[in-house]
N, C-alpha and C positions, 0 to 999 in steps of 0.2 A: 634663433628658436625655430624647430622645424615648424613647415606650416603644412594644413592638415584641410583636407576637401569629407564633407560628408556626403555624400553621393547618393540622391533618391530616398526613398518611404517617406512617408507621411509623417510632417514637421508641426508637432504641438509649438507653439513658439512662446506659450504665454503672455506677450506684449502685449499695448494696450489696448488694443483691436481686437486680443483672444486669436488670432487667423488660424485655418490650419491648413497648411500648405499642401499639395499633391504637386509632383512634378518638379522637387524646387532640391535645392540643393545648399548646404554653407559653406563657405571662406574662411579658414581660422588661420588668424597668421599673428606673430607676438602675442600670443596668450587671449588674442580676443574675435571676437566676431566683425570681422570685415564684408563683408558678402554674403547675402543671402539671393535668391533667384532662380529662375524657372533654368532646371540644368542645365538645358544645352547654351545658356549664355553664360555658365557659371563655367560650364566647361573650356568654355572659348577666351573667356576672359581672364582667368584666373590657372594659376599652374600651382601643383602642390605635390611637396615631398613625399606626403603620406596620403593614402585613400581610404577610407573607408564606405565601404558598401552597405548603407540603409536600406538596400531596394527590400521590400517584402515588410520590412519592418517600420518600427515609429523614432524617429530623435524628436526627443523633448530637451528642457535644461534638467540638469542634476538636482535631486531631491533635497529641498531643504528641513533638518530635524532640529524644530525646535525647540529640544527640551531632552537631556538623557542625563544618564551615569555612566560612564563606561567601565568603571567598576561593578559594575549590576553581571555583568559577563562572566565575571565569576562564581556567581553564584546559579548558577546554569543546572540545573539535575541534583543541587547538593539536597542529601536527606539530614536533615537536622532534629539534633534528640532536646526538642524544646516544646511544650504544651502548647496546643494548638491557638492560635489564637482568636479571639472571639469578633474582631474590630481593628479599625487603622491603628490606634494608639498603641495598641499590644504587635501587631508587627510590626510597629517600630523598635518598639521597647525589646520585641523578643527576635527578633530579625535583624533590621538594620542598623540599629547602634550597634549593636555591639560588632555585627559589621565592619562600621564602621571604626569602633574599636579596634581592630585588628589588622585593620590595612596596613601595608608598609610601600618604601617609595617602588619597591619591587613589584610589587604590587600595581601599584598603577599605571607603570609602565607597560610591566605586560598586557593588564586589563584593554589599554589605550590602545594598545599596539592592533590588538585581535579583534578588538571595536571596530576601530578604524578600516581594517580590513574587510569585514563583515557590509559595515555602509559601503565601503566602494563597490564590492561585489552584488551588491542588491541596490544600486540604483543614487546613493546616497550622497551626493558629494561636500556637504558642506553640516555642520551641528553645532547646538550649545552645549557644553557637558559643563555640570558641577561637581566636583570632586570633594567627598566630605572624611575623613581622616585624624582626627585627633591628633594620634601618636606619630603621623606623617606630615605633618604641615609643610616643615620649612625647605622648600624644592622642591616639589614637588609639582607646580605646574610645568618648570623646564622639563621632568619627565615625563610627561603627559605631552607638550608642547614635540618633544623630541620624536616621541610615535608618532604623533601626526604626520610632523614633518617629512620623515619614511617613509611613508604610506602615500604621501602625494594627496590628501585632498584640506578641505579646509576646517576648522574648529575654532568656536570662541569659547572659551574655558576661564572657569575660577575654581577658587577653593571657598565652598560653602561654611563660609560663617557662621557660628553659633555660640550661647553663650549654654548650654546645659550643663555644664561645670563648674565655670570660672568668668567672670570678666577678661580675664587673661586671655581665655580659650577665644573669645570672642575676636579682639585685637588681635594676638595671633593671625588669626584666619583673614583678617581685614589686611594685614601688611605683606602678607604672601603675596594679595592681589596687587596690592601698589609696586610692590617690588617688583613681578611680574610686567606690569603693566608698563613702566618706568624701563623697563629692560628690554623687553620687545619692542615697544617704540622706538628701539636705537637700530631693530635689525632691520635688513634689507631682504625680501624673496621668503620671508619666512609667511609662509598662510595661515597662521595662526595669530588669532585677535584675542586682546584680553578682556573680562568681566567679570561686571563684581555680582558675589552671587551671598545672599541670606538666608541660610536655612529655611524658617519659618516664622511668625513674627509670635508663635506661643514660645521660643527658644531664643529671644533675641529682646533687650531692652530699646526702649524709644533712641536710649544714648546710643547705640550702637545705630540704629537704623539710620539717625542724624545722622552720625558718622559718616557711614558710606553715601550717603545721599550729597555731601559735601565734596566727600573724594571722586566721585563719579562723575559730575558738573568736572571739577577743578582737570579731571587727567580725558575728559571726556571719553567716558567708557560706561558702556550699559549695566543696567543691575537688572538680576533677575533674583523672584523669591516665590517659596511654591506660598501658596494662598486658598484657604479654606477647602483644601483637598478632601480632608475629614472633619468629623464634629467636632473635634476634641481642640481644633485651630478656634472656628467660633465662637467653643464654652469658652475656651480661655479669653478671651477676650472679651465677652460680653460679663464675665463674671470679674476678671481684673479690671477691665476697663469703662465698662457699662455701654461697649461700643460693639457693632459689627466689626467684622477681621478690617472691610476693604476702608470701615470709618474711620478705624486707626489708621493704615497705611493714607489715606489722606491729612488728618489731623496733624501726625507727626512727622508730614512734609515728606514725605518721599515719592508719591507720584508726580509722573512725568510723560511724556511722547517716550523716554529712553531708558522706561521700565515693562517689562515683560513681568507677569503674573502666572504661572504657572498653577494648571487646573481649576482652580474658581468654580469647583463644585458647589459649595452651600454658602451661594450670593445669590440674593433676593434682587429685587428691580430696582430699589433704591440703591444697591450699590454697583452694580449695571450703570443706571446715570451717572455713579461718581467716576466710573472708570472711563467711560464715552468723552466727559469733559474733562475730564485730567490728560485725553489722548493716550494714556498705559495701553499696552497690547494682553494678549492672553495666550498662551502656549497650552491646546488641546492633547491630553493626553489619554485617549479612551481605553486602549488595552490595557494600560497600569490600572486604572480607574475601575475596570472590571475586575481583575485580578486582583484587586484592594479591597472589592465590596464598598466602595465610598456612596456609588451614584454616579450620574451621569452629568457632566458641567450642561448649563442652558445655553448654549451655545446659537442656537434659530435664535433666543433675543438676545445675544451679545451683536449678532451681527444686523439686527435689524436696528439696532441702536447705531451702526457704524464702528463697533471697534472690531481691533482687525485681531483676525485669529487666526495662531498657525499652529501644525502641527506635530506631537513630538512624540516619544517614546518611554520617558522615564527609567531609562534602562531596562525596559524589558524584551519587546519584539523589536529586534533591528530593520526588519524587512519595513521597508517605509510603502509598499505596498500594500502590504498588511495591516497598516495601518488608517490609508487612506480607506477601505474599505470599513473596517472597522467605523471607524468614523461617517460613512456612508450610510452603515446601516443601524447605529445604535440610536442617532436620536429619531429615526422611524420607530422604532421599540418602544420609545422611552414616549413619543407624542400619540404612537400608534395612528399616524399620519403619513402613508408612503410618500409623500410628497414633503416630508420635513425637511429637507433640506436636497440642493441640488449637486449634479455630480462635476459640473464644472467647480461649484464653490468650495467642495472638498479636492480638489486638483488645486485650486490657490492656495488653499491654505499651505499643501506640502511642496508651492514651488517661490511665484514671487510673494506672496502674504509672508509665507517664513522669511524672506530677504528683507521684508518692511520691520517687520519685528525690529531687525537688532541694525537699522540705518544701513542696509546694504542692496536698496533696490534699485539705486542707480548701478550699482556693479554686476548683480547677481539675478538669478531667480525669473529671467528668461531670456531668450533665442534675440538678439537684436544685434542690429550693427552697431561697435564700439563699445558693447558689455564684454568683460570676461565671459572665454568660453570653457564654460562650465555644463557638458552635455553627456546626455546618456543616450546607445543605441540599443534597444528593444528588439528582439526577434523572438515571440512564442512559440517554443518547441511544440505545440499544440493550438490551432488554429482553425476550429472547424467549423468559423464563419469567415463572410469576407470582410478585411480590414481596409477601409477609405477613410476619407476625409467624415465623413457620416458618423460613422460606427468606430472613428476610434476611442475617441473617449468615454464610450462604452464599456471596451474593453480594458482602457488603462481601469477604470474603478471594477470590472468585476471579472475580469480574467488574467491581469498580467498579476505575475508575482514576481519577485526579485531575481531569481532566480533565470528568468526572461533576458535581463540584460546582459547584452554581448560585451555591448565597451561602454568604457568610462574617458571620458577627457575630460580632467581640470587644471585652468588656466591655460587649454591651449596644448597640453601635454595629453599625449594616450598612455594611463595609467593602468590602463585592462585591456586587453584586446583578445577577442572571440574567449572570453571566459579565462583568458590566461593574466594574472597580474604581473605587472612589469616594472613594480618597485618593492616592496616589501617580499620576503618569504616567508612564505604562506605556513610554510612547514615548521620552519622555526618559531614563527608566532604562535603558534599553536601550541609545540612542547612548552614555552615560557608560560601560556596563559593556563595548561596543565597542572606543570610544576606548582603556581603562583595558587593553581586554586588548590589544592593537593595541601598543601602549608595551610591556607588558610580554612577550609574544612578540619583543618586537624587543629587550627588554634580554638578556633568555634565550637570544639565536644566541648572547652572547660567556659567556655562564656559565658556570662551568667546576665541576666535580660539588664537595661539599664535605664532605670526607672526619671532619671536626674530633668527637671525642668526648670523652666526660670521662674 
């Protein structure tokens, strides 16, 4: 495996110290971080095939997103002749079933392929994605799994589980993931992890929840499920159940350290404490959260309780920049307290916090010797203050965008370099995710909303 020298700028490193380096330089040799240190020892010590020139700029590690669709890509600019909707329930019902109604495996490949691409090129190297699909289930994660692999960076992926149909539909989607799961554990070099993923628990009976909660222990694989994102999660539950969303998901045994909760908009403090001591993480996702009209997740007291929170996209803005900021500045809005939250804590969230989520912080999620390397080089086309050891984290929350980044290396590998990508075509990914959306905007004029719960 080539080995690769990063050479000067200012080293976000994330580890436990937080340090940030001037003067220093890394080591990547077999996929991981061997050497870190003040250059000219790095230089003197260390020889390497490939060079990369950080000087002017920032290496951090690769952005971790924890939380997307990468089917959401498709749906990018489409005008749809559907009644506006009034609340989350109705773009589900008028939007995304049907949606996802209409996916095919064609579909998610291309989706995945042009995701994929988009996170490398904006700073991303590593995601959860849940892929939901009806009428595509069965193989669908090997074609999802297959982009990835292309593309060079990393993805834990499932097929979101649900029962709004059938029982059937439900299992279905549960066996996809075992198979998957049970299948990739046999490969070797492949960067792609598997996970069990559940809709939502208004679309999913307790028997099903058991279920995965059982399979997920037994094949040791994380679950994630979105959690009182809108109202229409908590009515249903307090009204079927006489329970809060996060009382169920405790009562019927599915929380864990090796469950991820996605959004936890309308959670009160009593179910904050059930989350804290059950150890379940939370995957912030604020730009979907605005673009949904839901509200804003309490996130100042999830973390003051100590659970750990990362954060994600929900398939909508890939730029994990844009997101970190996002996040930076909405719960200031929301407490109307410029001091709500700080700009390191939002840097965790989208680097090692996201690696903690899904049990990957010993490998991932920052700059150390004997982690995978997994880093991005930074250079702002537009720079009209000085960037130090001071002022960069600064500028990562309010001036870099994705677009910023020069290269990409994951596991060790330069998979971007000065804006140029060096495994997937770019070109071709694009006409596929074209075509893919093209079909499916034209399946979507006869779609009709799809009202079906459990």
């Amino acid at each position: 495996m080539t080995s690769v020298l990063v050479k000067g700028g200012i080293i976000v490193t994330m580890d436990p110290h937080r340090r940030i380096l001037s003067d220093h330089s890394i080591f990547i040799e077999d996929g991981k971080f061997r050497a870190i240190g003040k250059t000219s020892d790095i230089m003197r010590d260390w020889k390497a095939q490939e060079v990369i020139d950080a000087s002017g700029g920032i290496a951090m590690p690769g952005l971790i997103c924890s939380h997307t669709h990468l089917y959401g890509m498709l749906l990018r600019g489409a005008t749809l002749d559907i009644a506006p909707p009034s609340d989350f329930t109705q773009i589900l019902q008028r939007i995304w079933w049907p949606v996802d109604e209409s996916l095919t495996l064609d579909d998610a490949y291309a989706s995945a392929l042009v995701g994929c691409l988009e996170f490398l090129k904006t700073g991303t190297t590593t995601f959860a994605d849940t892929y939901s699909g009806p009428n595509s289930i069965d193989g669908v994660l090997d074609m999802i799994a297959k982009a990835v692999d292309e593309v060079g960076i990393r993805g834990l992926i499932a097929f979101e589980a649900t029962e709004r149909h059938s029982r059937q539909e439900g299992e279905r989607g549960v066996q996809e993931n075992v198979r998957f799961a049970r299948r990739i554990g046999k490969e070797q070099g492949s960067k792609v992890k598997p996970l069990f993923s559940l809709h939502a628990s208004f679309t999913v009976t307790d028997e099903l929840i058991q279920s995965v909660r059982g399979l997920a222990s037994e094949l040791a694989v994380p679950v994630t499920i979105h959690t009182s994102e809108g109202l229409g999660d908590l009515q249903h539950n307090m009204v079927r159940y006489g329970k809060r969303t996060v009382e169920r998901l405790r009562d019927v045994g599915l929380l864990a350290p090796d469950v991820v909760l996605a959004h936890c908009v309308h959670v009160n403090g009593s179910e904050l404490d059930i989350v804290a001591v059950s150890g379940a993480k939370v995957a912030h996702n604020p730009m979907s959260n605005m673009l949904n009209a839901v509200g804003t997740a309490p996130v100042r007291d999830m973390l003051r309780r100590g659970i750990r929170v990362g954060l994600g996209n929900d398939g909508y803005i890939f730029d994990g920049f844009e997101n970190i900021r996002a996040a930076y500045l909405i719960h200031r809005v929301m407490s109307r307290d410029p001091n709500a939250i700080d700009a390191y804590s939002v840097l965790e969230m989208a680097t090692i916090t996201g690696a903690e989520l899904y049990g990957l912080a010993k490998e991932l999620g920052s700059i150390e010797v004997g982690k995978k390397a997994d880093l991005i080089v930074i250079k702002p086309d537009v720079l009209p203050t000085p960037l130090n050891s001071d002022s960069v984290v600064g500028h990562l929350i309010n001036s870099i965008d994705g677009d910023d980044v020069r290269t990409t290396i994951v596991d060790g590998r330069i998979v971007m370099r000065d804006r140029t990508v060096l495994t997937a075509d770019e070109k071709i990914a694009q006409r596929k995710a074209q075509e893919a959306a093209a079909g499916l905007w034209e399946r979507l004029r006869t779609a009709r909303p799809q009202v079906d719960v459990i």
